[in-house]
C-alpha positions, -999 to 999 in steps of 0.1 A, spaced: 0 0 0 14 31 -10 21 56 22 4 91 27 25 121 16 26 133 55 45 98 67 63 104 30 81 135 40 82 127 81 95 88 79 100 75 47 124 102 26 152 116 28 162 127 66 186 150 73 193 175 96 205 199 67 209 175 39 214 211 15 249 218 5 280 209 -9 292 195 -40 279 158 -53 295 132 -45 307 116 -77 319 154 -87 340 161 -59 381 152 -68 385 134 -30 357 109 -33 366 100 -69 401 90 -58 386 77 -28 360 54 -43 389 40 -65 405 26 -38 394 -11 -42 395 -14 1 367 9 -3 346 -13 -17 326 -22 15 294 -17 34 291 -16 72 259 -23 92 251 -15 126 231 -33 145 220 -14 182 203 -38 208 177 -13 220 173 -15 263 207 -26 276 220 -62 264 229 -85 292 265 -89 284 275 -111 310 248 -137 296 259 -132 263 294 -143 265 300 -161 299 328 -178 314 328 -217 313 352 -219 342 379 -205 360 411 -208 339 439 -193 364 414 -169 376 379 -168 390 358 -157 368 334 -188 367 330 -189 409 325 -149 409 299 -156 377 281 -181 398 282 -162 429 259 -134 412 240 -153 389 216 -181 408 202 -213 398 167 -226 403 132 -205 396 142 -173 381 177 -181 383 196 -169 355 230 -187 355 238 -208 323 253 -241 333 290 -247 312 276 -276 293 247 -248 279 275 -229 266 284 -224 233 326 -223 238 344 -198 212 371 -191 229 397 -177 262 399 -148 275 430 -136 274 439 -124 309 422 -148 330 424 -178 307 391 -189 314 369 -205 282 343 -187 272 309 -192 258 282 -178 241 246 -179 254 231 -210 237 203 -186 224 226 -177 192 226 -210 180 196 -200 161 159 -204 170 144 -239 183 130 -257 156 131 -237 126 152 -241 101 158 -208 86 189 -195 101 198 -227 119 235 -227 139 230 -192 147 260 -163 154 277 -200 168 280 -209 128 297 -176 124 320 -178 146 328 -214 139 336 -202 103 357 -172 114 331 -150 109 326 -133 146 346 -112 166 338 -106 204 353 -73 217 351 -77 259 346 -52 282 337 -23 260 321 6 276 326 47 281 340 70 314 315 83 336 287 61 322 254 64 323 226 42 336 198 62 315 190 46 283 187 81 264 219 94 278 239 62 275 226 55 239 238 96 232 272 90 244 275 56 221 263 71 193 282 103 197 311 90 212 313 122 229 307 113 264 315 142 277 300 167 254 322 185 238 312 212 218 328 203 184 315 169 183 278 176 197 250 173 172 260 142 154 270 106 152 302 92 152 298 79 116 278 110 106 312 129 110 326 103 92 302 109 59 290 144 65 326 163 44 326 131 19 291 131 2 270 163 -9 233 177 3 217 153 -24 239 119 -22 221 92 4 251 72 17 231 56 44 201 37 51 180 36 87 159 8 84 129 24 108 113 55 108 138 77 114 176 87 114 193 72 142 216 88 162 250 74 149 245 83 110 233 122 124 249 153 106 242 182 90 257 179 56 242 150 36 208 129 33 205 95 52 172 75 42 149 62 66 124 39 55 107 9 73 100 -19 38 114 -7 1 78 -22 -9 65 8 6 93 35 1 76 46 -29 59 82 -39 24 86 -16 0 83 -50 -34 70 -40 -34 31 -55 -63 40 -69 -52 69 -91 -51 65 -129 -18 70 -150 -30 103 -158 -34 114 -121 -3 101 -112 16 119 -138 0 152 -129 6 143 -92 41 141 -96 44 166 -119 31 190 -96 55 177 -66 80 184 -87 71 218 -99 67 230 -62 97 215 -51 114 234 -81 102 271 -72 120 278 -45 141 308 -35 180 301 -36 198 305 -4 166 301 20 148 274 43 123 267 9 157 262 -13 164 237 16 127 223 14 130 217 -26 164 202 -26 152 174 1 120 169 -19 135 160 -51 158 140 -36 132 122 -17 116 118 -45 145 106 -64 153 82 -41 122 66 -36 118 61 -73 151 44 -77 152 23 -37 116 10 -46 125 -8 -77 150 -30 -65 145 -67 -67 141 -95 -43 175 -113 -30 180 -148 -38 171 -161 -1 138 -135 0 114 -161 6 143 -178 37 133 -142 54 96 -153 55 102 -186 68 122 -172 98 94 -143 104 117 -123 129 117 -87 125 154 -83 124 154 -107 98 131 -87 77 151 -55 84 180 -74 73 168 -85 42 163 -50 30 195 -45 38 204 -69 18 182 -57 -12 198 -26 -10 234 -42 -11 220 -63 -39 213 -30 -55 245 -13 -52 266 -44 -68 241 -47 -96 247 -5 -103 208 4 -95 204 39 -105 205 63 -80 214 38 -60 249 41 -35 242 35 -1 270 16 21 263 24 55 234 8 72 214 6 103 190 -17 119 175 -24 157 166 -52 177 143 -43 204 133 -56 241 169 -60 257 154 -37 289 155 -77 309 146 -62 341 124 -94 346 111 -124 330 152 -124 314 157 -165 331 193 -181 311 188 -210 291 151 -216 291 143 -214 249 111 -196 260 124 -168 281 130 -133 266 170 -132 265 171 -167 247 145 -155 225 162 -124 215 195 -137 211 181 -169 188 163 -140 165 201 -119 162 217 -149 158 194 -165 130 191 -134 113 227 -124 108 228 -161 96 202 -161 70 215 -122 63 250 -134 56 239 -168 35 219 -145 13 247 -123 4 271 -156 -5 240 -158 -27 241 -128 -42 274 -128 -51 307 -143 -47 326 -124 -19 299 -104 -10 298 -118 25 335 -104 25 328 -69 17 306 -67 45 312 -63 81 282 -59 109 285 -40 142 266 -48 168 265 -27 201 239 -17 229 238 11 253 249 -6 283 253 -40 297 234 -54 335 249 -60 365 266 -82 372 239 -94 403 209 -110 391 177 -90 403 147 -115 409 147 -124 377 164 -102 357 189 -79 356 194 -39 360 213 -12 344 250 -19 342 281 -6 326 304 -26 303 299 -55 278 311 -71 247 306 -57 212 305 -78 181 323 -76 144 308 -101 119 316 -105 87 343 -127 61 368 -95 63 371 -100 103 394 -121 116 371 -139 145 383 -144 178 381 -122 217 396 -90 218 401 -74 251 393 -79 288 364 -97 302 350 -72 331 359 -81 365 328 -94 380 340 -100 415 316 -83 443 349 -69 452 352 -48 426 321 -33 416 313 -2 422 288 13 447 258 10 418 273 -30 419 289 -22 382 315 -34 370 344 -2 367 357 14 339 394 16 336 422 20 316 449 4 330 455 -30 353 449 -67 343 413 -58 338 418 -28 314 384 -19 300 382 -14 261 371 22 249 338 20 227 360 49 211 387 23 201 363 2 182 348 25 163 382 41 158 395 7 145 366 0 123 369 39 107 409 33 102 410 -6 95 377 -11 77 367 23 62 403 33 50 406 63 72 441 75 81 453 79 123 449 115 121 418 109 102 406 89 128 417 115 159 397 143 146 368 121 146 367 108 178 375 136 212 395 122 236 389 132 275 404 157 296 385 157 326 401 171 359 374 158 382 385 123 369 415 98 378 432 96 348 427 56 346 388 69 341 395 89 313 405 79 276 436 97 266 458 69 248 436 63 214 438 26 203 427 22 169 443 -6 155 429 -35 180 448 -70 178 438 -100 203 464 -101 228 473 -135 223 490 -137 188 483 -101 181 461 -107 151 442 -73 140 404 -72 140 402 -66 102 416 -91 75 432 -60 54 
């Protein structure tokens, strides 16, 4: 069904804080040598786990190695009705951490969903084929346990607010001097633009199914009508005056327009119908995803985008979370990320050959839980892992797992943020930075004016992020997150 002009122009065009000026993309010297650097030649997705993902239930220590991870683990998370501790044996092993030596596991959720094919061996399949990355213990200085200001600071990451860097997304800066007012280099699959693509240079589109992402005609309107419609958006968008808000207005309408013409036409993916038969929402967004991908290889018209963003919702586990119970809400919601990114990267080995390569997915949420299981669930916490998945990663466990002794949390019962000691805590700044330099091409200095580092008196210096990492290895072999 086709949508109404109003949700046309509010959710389903081109959004953009200012998406008006500059030169086009393909005419500005930079981007042209740019875009013919073959390690260019990739898309990045993120994926945000809306509420708070329970990170020590998503990769949890199988036993002690030369530490104690496994007997602190069990000493916050209890057994028996409501109990939320997953037993060893339910644990999907990937791999050791590198400073305690204890095996780790991921929640048994990710091996896809119970009984449905579609998807089947989960994030576990990825990582099996090389495919996942885990980065421990990722988190920010001075967090915050408030979902809207802890998602601003990851999206930003700017957690301090820093007038240069307020106002936009940490990829957004990234794309905002590259592409011009009319170029759409992103894609929020949703109804709006999310906070990490936000700028005020260049168009992001926001649109929920392509099927719908089309000009708001009435289905009922005869060629004719349609013709004159459009002809008559188009004449209003054109009669603007230059170098006001209604030049502004036009530009973004004929854009929209533009875009929505060329985004709605694109086929379906080889694996469409694979979508259906897992019937997870994530899945769906990920398939247009994919369509759009699809589109860019097969040189759509109009059609560019690389960078990408989807949400899973529901990850605020407060109660009703329970560990390895298929029907509770964690297992649930890790079976749909896990099947999804399965089915998502299958259907791009089917859409070409090394697609799946070209393609790397981040996956973050706005904080972890504690580490102490409520009745049964979980409240606000600080650090927890982050994933890479994709062919160019090189899979394994990067950095720390937190320090979940009761010793060392906090007075909130968090585990604490630090930047030095055996438990060093990994700056979500250094991932990103990693992924701009090693996946995106960006140089170091590139990179630095990106991302602010801290300078906070009223904080240790341990608490603040002053030594940028952005070239992340695991510590045991020293292997860089990135292939190339």
């Amino acid at each position: 069904m086709a949508i109404t002009r109003r949700r046309f122009l509010s959710r389903g065009a081109l959004a953009s804080a200012g998406a008006l000026l500059g030169p086009g993309l393909f005419g500005h010297p930079f981007v042209r040598d740019a875009l013919a650097t073959p390690g260019l030649d990739r898309y990045l997705v993120v994926l945000f786990l809306d509420g708070g993902n329970d990170g020590l239930n998503t990769v949890s220590p199988i036993d002690d190695g030369g530490g104690s991870l496994r007997f602190d683990y069990e000493r916050a998370r209890l057994t028996g009705p409501g109990g939320l501790r997953l037993a060893p044996d339910a644990l999907l092993p990937i791999g050791v951490d590198p400073n305690t030596g204890a095996a780790l596991g991921l929640h048994p959720g990710f091996a896809g969903v119970p009984g449905v094919a579609a998807g089947a061996g989960g994030l576990q399949a990825l990582h099996q084929a090389g495919r996942l990355a885990v980065v421990q213990g990722v988190g920010l200085p001075s967090y915050s346990l408030s979902h809207a200001e802890a998602f601003s600071m990851w999206a930003s990451a700017n957690p301090f607010g820093i007038g240069a860097y307020t106002g936009g997304g940490w990829l957004g800066r990234h794309l905002a001097p590259l592409y011009g007012a009319t170029e759409a280099p992103g894609v929020c699959i949703g109804g709006s633009v999310a906070g990490e693509l936000q700028q005020p240079a260049t168009g992001i589109l926001a649109f929920e199914r392509l099927d719908d992402f089309d000009f708001p005609y009435d289905p009922a309107d005869d060629p004719a009508d349609v013709a004159a419609k459009r002809a008559a958006f188009v004449a209003s968008c054109q009669q603007h005056v230059t170098g006001t808000l209604y030049d502004a207005i036009g530009t973004t309408g004929l854009s929209a327009l533009q875009s929505s013409e060329s985004y709605h036409q694109l086929g379906r993916t080889p694996l469409h119908s694979v979508y259906s038969e897992l019937d997870r929402g994530l899945g769906y967004d990920l398939r247009e995803v994919a369509r759009v991908i699809q589109g860019v290889e097969a040189g759509a018209p109009n059609v560019a985008a690389r960078y990408f963003r989807v949400r899973n919702g529901g990850y605020d586990t407060h109660s009703d979370q329970r560990g390895a119970d298929p029907d509770g809400q964690h297992f649930s919601l890790h079976a749909e990320v896990g099947a999804s990114l399965k089915v998502f990267f299958d259907d791009l080995e089917e859409i070409g050959a090394g697609l799946a390569d070209k393609v790397a997915v981040l996956v973050w949420s706005e904080f972890s839980r504690r580490p102490m299981q409520n009745d049964n669930g979980t409240d606000h916490g600080s650090q927890g892992p982050v994933f890479l998945v994709g062919g160019g990663v090189n899979g394994g466990i990067y950095g720390n797992h937190p320090n979940v002794a009761e010793s060392a949390w906090d007075d909130s019962g968090n585990t604490v943020y630090r930047q030095s000691g055996a438990f060093r805590s990994t700056d979500v700044r250094d991932v990103y930075g990693t992924v701009l330099r090693h996946w995106l091409g960006l140089s170091n200095a590139q990179v630095q004016s990106l991302l602010p580092v801290d300078s906070v008196a009223s904080l240790p210096v341990d608490e603040q992020w002053q030594s940028p990492n952005f070239d992340l290895v695991r510590p045991v072999g020293g292997v860089p997150l990135f292939k190339t």
